[in-house]
C-alpha positions as CSV (number, residue, x, y, z in Angstrom):
1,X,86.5,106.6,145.4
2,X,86.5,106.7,141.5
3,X,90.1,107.9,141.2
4,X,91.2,105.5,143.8
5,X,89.8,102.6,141.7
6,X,91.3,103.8,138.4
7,X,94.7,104.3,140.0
8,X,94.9,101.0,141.7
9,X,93.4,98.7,138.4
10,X,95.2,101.0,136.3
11,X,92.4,101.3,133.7
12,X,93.0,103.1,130.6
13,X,90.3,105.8,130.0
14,X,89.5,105.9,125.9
15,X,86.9,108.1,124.7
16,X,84.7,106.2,122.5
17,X,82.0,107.4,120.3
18,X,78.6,105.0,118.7
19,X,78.0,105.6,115.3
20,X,75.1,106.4,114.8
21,X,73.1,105.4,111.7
22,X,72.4,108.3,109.5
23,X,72.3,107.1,106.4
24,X,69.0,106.4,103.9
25,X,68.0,102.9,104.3
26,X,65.8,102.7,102.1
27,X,66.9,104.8,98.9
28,X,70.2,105.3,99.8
29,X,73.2,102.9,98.5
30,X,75.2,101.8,101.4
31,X,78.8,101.4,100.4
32,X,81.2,102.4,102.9
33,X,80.9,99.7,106.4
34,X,81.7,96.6,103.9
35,X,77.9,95.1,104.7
36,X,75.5,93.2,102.4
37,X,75.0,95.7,99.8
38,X,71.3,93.8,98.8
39,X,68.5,93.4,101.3
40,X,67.0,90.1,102.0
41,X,63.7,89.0,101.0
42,X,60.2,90.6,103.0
43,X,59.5,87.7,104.7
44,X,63.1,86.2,105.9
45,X,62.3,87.0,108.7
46,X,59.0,84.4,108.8
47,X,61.3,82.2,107.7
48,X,64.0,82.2,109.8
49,X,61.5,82.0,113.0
50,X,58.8,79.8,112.1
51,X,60.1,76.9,114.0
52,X,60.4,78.7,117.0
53,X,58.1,78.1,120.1
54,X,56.5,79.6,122.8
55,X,58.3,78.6,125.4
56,X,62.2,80.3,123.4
57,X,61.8,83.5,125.1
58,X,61.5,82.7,128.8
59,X,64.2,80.3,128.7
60,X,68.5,80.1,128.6
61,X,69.9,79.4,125.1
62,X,70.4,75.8,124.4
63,X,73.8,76.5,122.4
64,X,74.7,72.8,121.9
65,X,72.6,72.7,118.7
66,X,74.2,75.7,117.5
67,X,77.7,74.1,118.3
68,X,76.9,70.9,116.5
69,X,75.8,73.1,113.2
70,X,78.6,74.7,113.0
71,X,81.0,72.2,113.5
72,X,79.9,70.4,110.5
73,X,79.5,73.3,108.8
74,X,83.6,74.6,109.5
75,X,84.9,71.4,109.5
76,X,86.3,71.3,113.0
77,X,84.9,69.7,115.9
78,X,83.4,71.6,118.9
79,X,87.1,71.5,121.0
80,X,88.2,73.7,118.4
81,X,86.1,76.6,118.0
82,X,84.1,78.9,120.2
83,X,81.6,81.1,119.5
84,X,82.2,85.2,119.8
85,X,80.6,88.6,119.5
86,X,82.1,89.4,115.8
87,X,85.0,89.2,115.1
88,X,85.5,92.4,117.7
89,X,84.6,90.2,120.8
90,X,87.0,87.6,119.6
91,X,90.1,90.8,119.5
92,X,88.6,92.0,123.1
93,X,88.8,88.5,124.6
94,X,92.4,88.0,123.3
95,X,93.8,91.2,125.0
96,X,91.8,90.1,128.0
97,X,93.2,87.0,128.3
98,X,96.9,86.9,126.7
99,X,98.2,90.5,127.6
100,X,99.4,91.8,130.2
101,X,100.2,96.1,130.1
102,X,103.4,97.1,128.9
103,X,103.5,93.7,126.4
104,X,104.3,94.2,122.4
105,X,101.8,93.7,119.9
106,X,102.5,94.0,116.0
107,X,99.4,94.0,113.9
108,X,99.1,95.2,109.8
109,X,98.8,99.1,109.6
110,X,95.9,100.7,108.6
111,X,93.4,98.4,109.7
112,X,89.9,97.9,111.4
113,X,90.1,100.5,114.4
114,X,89.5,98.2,117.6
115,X,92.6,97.1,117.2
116,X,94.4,100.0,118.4
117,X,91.6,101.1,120.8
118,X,92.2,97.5,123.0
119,X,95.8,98.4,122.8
120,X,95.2,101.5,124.6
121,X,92.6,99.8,126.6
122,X,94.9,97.3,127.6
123,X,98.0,99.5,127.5
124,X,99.8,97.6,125.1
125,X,102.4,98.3,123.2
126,X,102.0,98.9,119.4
127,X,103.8,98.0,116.2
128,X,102.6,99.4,113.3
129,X,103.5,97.1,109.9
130,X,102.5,99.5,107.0
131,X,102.5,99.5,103.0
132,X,104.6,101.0,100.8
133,X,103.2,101.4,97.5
134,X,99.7,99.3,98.7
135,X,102.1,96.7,99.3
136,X,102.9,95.3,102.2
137,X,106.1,95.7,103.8
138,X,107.0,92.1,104.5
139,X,110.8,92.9,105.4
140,X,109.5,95.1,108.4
141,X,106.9,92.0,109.0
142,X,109.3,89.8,109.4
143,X,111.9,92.1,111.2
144,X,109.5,92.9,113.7
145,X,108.7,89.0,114.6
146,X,112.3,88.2,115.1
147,X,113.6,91.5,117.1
148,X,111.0,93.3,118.6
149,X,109.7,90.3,121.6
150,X,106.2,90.7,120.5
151,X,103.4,88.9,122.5
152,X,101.1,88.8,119.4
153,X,101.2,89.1,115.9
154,X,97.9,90.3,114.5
155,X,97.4,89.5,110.8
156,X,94.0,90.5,108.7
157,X,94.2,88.2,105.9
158,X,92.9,90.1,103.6
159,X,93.2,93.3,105.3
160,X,91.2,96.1,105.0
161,X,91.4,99.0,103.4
162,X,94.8,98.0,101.5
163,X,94.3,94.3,100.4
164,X,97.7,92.6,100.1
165,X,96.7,88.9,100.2
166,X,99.2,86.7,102.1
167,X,99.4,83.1,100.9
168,X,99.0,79.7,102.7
169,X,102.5,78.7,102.4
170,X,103.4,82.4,103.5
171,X,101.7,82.3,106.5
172,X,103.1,78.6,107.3
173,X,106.2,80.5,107.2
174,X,105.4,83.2,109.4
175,X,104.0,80.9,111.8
176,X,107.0,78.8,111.9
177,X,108.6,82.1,112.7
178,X,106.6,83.3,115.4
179,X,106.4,79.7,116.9
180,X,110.5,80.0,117.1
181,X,109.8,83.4,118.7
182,X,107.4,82.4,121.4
183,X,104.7,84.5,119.4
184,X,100.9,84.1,119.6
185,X,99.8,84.8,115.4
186,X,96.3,85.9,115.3
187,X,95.1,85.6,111.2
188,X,91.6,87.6,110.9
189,X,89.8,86.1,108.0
190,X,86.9,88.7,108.0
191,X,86.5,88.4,104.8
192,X,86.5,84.6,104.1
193,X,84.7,83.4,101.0
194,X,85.3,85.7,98.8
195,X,88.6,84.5,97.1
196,X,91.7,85.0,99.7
197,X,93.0,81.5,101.3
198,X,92.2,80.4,104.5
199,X,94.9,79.2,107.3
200,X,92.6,77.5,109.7
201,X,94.5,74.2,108.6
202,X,97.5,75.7,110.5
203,X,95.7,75.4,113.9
204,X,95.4,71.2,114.1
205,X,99.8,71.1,114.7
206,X,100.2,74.5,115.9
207,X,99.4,75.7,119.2
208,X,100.8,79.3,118.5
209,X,97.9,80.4,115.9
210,X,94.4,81.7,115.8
211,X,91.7,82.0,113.2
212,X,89.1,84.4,113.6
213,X,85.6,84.2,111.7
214,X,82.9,86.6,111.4
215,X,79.6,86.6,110.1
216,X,79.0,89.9,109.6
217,X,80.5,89.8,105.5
218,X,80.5,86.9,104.0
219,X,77.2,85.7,105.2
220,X,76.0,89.1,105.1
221,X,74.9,89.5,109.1
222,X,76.3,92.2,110.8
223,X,73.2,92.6,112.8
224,X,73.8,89.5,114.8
225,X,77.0,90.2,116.0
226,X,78.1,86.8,115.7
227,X,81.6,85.3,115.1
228,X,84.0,82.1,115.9
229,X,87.8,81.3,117.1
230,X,89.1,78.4,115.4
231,X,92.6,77.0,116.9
232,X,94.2,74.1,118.8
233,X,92.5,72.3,121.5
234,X,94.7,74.0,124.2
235,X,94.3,77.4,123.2
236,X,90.5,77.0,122.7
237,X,90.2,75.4,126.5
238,X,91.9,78.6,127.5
239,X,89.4,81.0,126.2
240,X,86.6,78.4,127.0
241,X,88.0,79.4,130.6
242,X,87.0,83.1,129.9
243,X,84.2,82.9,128.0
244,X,80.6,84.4,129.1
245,X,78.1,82.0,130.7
246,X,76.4,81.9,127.1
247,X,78.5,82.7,124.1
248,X,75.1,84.2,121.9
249,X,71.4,84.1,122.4
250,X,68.4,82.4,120.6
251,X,68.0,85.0,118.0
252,X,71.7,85.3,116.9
253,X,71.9,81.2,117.0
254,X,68.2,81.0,115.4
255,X,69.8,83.0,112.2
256,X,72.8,81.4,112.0
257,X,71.0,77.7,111.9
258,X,68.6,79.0,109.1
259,X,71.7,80.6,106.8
260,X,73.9,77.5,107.5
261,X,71.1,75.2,106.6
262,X,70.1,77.4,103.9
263,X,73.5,77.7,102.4
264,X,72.6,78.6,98.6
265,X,71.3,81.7,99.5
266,X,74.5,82.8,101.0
267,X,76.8,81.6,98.2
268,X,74.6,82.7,95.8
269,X,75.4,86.1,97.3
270,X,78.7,86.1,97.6
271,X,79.2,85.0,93.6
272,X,77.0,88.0,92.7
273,X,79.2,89.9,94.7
274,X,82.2,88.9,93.0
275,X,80.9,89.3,89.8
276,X,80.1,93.1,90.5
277,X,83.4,93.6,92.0
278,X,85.3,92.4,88.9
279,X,83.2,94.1,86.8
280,X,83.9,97.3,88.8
281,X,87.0,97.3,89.0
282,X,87.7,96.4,85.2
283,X,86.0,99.4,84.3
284,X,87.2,101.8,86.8
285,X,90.7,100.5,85.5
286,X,89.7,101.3,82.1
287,X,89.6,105.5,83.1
288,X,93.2,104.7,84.4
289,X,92.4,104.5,88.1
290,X,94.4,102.6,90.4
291,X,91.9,100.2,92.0
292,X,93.3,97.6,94.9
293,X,91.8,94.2,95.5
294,X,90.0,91.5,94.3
295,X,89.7,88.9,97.3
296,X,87.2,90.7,99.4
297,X,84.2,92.5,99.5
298,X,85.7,95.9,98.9
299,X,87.7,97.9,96.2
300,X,89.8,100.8,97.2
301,X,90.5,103.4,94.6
302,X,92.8,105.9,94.1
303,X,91.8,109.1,92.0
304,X,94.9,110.9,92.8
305,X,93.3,114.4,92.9
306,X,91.8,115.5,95.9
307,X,89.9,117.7,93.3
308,X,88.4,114.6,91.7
309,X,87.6,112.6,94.7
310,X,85.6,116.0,96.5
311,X,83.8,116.2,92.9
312,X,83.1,112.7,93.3
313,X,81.5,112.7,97.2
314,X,79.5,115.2,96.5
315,X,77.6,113.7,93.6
316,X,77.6,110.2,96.2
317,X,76.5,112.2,98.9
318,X,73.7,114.0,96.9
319,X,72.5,110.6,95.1
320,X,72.4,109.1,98.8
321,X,76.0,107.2,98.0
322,X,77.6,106.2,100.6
323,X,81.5,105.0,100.7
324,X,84.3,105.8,102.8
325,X,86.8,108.0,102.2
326,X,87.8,109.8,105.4
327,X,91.4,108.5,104.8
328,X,95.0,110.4,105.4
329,X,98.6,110.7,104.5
330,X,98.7,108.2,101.6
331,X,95.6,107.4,101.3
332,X,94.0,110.8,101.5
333,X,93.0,110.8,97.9
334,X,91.3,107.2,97.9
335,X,87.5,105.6,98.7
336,X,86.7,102.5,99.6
337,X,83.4,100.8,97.8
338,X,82.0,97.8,99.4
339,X,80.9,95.9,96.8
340,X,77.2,95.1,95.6
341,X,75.8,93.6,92.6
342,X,76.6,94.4,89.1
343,X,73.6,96.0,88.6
344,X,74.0,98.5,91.7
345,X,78.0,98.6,90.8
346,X,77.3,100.1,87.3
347,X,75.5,103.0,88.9
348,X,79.2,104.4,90.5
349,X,81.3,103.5,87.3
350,X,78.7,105.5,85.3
351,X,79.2,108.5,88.0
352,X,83.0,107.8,88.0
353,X,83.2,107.7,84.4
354,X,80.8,110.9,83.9
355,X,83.7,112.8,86.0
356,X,86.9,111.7,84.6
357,X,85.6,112.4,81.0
358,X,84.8,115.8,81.5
């Protein structure tokens, strides 16, 4: 019976795996998912739930509240946004809903994972746009718009790990180009806040373009799983069509009132954050290290000696330091730090520096 139902829905089997959470929470430094670096205060938690009641448990979400504090909070109103699991439930729902298998995609290559895992899912067909140099190769970009008769053009802006910031009037051209080629443009502005430009002001005259918003970095919530589409009113009625009886739940919508109301805490945040990543990457520039970024919440670096960089994880991994650097091909020799403090940042420059001066 199985079989018979794969073959007639023609589901695409893809071995997944969870991660699970191995790392010290308490001593260790987490540097490598791109999170809040810093923990919040004890008793945020008091804080965050001391207006709720008795009764929130045993009921449905309200989520008109939550609508209403967003939409003053983005600037949009309510018929142009819609809430999402991350910014992962957001990619899901747009292969769900705008893809059909055997359609072109083109997204920015490398990039966070799940994009090529719903491709597969939803047997798409993939473009990869790479880098040459850690620049992005904007001839095949274009190229790709205007000959290959993509469905969608998936754009991280900033991406991640290579961060090659595309500008507003850049992406007003691109979207004039894809709107010419009958192609949906999805912009990912994971990272929003810390310095790269935003296109959302694209989506009031253009039905062909899609913002989408996490909470999980700038605001520093991963846990929450919560996120938001931003675009025209006809493409937002369409995934308003899809959506799930109730977008979040009280706990997720409980947090996100508190941190939107609270506001200062967040940008306080994100300011220390960009102070530590400027200091880090001045001085990690200073021992002649290529370092690439400086609009997100991430630096990737490239010691360009597998030598150095194995010397270097094993005094991270011993100090409970944790980055990423599982990379290949042109990347195999680089990390990626998310960026904390400058107080926790000048603990890897002293490390770094330790190494390269031996």
């Amino acid at each position: 019976m199985s079989n018979f139902i794969y073959e007639k829905k023609k589901i695409s089997i893809v071995k997944r795996l969870r991660i699970a959470e191995n790392r010290d929470l308490k001593k260790g430094l987490r540097l490598n998912r791109n999170e809040r670096v810093d923990n919040y205060p004890k008793n945020i938690f008091k804080k965050i739930f001391t207006s709720a009641k008795e009764y929130d448990l045993g009921k449905y979400p309200d989520q008109s509240k939550i609508y209403k504090t967003l939409s003053k909070f983005i600037g949009f109103k309510e018929k142009n946004f819609i809430i999402s699991s991350g910014i992962d439930g957001s990619i899901k729902s747009i292969f769900e809903i705008f893809t059909d298998a055997g359609d072109k995609i083109a997204l920015l290559y490398p990039t966070y994972a799940m994009y090529e895992v719903y491709s597969k899912i939803f047997k798409t067909r993939l473009f990869k746009i790479g880098y040459t140099n850690f620049k992005l190769d904007k001839e095949k970009l274009y190229k790709t718009i205007k000959t290959k008769k993509i469905k969608i053009l998936f754009i991280p802006n900033p991406n991640q790990p290579i961060e090659d910031v595309i500008s507003l009037n850049e992406m007003k051209k691109i979207c004039k180009i894809c709107k010419k080629n009958k192609v949906l443009l999805v912009v990912d502005e994971a990272y929003h806040m810390f310095g790269a430009p935003t296109s959302a002001s694209l989506c009031k005259k253009n039905e062909n373009i899609i913002i989408l918003r996490t909470l999980s970095k700038s605001f520093g919530l991963p846990s929450i799983r919560f996120g938001y589409v931003i675009g025209h009113e006809k493409l937002i009625n369409i995934f308003q069509s899809y959506r799930l009886a109730y977008e979040s739940n009280f706990f997720s919508d409980k947090v996100v009132e508190y941190f939107v109301k609270n506001f200062s805490i967040i940008s306080s945040y994100i300011k220390e954050v960009k102070k530590g990543r400027n200091y880090f990457k001045k001085e990690i520039e200073k021992l002649n290290l290529k370092v690439i970024g400086n609009k997100s919440n991430f630096l990737l670096i490239d010691f360009k000696s597998n030598i150095l960089l194995k010397k270097i994880i094993n005094i991270f991994e011993n100090k409970k330091i944790y980055v990423k650097s599982n990379y290949k091909g042109a990347l195999s020799n680089c990390i990626l730090v998310t960026c904390g403090t400058k107080k926790n940042m000048k603990k890897l420059v002293n490390i770094i520096r330790k190494e390269i001066k031996q």
